[in-house]
C-alpha positions in Angstrom: 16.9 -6.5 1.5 14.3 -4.0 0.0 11.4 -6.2 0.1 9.0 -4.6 2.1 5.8 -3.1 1.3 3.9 -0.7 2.4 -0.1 -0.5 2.1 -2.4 2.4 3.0 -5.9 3.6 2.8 -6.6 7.4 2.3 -10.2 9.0 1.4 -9.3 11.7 -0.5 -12.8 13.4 0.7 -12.3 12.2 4.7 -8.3 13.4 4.4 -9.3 16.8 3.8 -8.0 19.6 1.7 -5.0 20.8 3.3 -3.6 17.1 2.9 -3.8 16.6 -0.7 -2.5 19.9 -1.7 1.6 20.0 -2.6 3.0 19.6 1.1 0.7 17.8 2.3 0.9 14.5 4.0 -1.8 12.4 1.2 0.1 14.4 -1.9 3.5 13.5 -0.3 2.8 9.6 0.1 1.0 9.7 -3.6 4.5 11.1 -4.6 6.6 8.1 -3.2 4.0 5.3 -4.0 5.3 2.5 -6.4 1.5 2.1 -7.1 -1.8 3.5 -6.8 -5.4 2.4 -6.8 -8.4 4.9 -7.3 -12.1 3.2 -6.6 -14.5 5.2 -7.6 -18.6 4.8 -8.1 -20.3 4.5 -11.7 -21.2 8.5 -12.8 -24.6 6.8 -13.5 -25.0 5.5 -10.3 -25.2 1.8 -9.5 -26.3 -0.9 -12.1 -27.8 -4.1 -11.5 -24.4 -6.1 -12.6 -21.5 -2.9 -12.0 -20.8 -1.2 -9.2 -18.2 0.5 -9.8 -14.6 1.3 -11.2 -11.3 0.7 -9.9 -7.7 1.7 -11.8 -4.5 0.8 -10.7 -1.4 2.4 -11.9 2.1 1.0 -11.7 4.1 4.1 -11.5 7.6 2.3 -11.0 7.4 -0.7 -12.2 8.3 -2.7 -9.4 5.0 -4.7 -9.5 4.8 -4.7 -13.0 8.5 -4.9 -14.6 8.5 -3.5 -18.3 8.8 -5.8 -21.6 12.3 -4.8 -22.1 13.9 -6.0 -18.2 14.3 -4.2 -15.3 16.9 -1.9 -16.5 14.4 -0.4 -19.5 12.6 2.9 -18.4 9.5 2.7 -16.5 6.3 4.5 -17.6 3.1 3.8 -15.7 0.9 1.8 -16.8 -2.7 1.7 -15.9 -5.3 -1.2 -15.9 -9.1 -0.4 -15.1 -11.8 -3.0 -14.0 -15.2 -2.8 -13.2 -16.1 -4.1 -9.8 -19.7 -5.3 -7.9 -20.3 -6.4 -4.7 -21.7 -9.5 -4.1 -23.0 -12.0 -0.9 -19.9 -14.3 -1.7 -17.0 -11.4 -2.3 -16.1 -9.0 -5.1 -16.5 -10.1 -8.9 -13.8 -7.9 -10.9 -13.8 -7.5 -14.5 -11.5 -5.9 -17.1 -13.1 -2.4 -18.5 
C-alpha cells in the first residue's frame, strides 16, 4: 500500500541558502511534504512558563482529512502551540 511515512529534520539556517531557494534540495522536499512543522523561539526571548512556538500545517490532508470526506478539497490548515521545556519532557499548549 501507500502507508509509509517519511520524517526529516532540516535547519533552515544550518541547510544553507542555496538549498532553500527554488531547486534546491530543502525547497524541493517542502514542496512534496503532506505536512510541515516550523519551531521557532519567542521574539521576546524566553519566558519563565513559554519557550517557544511551534505551527504545524496539514497541507494535504492526509493527517488531517477535511469535514466534508476524503474526496472534498484540501486546504491547509494550520494549528500553533506554545511549547517549554521542562526536567520531565515538553508541556505543549494551544496558542
Amino acid at each position: 500500500g501507500d502507508d509509509v511515512a517519511v520524517v526529516a529534520l532540516a535547519h533552515a539556517d544550518a541547510a544553507g541558502a542555496a538549498a532553500a531557494r527554488p531547486g534546491g534540495w530543502l525547497a524541493a522536499a517542502d514542496a512534496l511534504a503532506d505536512a510541515r512543522v516550523r519551531v521557532r523561539r519567542l521574539d521576546s526571548g524566553a519566558a519563565p512558563d513559554v519557550h517557544g512556538r511551534a505551527a504545524v500545517t496539514h497541507r494535504t490532508g492526509r493527517w488531517m482529512p477535511p469535514c466534508g470526506g476524503r474526496d472534498a478539497p484540501r486546504p491547509p490548515r494550520t494549528a500553533e502551540v506554545r511549547f517549554e521545556i521542562t526536567e520531565a519532557g515538553t508541556r505543549v499548549t494551544r496558542a
